[in-house]
N, C-alpha and C positions, 0 to 999 in steps of 0.2 A: 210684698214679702220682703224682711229685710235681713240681709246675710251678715252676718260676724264674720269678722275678719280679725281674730285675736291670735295672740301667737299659736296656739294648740292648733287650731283649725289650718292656719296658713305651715305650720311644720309638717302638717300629718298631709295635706296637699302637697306640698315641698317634695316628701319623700314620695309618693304615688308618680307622681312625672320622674322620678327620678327610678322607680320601676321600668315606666314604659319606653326610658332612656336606654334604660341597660337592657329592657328584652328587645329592641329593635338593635343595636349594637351588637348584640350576640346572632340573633338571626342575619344580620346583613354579613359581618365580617368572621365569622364561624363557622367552616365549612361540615363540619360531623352533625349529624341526625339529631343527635341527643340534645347539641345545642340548640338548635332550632326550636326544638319541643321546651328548653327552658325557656328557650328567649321567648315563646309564643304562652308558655305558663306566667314570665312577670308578666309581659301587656296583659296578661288576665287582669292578674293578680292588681295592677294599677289603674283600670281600670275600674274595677268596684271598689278600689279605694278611694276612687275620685268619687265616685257616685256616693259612696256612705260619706265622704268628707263634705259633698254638698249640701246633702240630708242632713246630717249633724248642724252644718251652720246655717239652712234655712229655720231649725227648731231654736226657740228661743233658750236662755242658758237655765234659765229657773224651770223650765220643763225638765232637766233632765236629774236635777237635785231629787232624792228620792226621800222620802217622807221614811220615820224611824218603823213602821207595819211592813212596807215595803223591804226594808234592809233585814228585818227580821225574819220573813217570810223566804227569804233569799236566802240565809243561813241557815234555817231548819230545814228548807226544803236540799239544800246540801251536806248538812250533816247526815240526813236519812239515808240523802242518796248512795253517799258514802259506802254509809252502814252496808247498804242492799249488795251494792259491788263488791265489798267484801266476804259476805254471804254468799253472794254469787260465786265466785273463787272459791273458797271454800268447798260447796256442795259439791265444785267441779272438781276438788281436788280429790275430797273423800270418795266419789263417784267411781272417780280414776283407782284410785286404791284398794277398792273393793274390788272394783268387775275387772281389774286388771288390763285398764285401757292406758295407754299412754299418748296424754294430750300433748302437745305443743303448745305451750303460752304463749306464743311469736305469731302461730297462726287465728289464735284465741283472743288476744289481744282489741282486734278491730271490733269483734261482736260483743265482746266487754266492754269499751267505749262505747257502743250504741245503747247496753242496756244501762249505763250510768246515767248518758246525758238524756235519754228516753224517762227512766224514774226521775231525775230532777227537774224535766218538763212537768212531768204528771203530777210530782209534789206538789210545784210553787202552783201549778192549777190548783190542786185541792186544796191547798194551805189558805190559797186568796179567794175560793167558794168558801170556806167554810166561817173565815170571819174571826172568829177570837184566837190570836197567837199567844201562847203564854210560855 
């Protein structure tokens, strides 16, 4: 297996240890809770940065170029998605309007991003089962 070591790979590694720098800094010399919890969220956080920065440059570079069905399939299954999350809103707004509920978009918010990035799962599935993008 042979690893790339190009500037992209070695910056995006560069910054990941530079995570795991600053959440061990904060947990060692930070006495408050909260720091702790961040400093124990970067060493996450730089941690799977190191593991997708290795993954990335174990795959060779021409694997990752995507063919023009792909790129398209990625924009229509986005633009629908779009579309749905807006509808989405919407149906909650007029919803609200009618039966005289009052939502919170702030608390609304997180399950609207699920149902976004949930239909542009399901899109680019159907989009690349089905075969002709036009």
């Amino acid at each position: 297996m042979k690893i790339r070591t190009d500037k992209s790979i070695l910056r995006f590694s560069g910054i990941a240890v530079l995570l795991i720098i600053t959440g061990i800094l904060m947990m060692c010399f930070l006495s408050n809770p909260a720091y702790f919890g961040i400093g124990f969220a970067l060493i996450i956080m730089g941690i799977v940065a190191i593991v997708s920065a290795i993954i990335g440059a174990a795959t060779p570079k021409e694997d990752m170029i995507q063919d023009e069905r792909s790129v398209r399939i990625n924009e229509k299954a986005g633009y629908h998605a779009f579309c749905i999350l807006l509808a989405t809103m919407a149906l909650l707004q007029a919803i609200g309007m009618v039966w005289g509920l009052n939502f919170n978009f702030k608390v609304i918010i997180p399950d609207l991003f699920i149902v976004g990035v949930g239909s542009w799962v399901i899109l680019r599935w159907h989009y690349n089962q089905r075969g002709d993008i036009t």
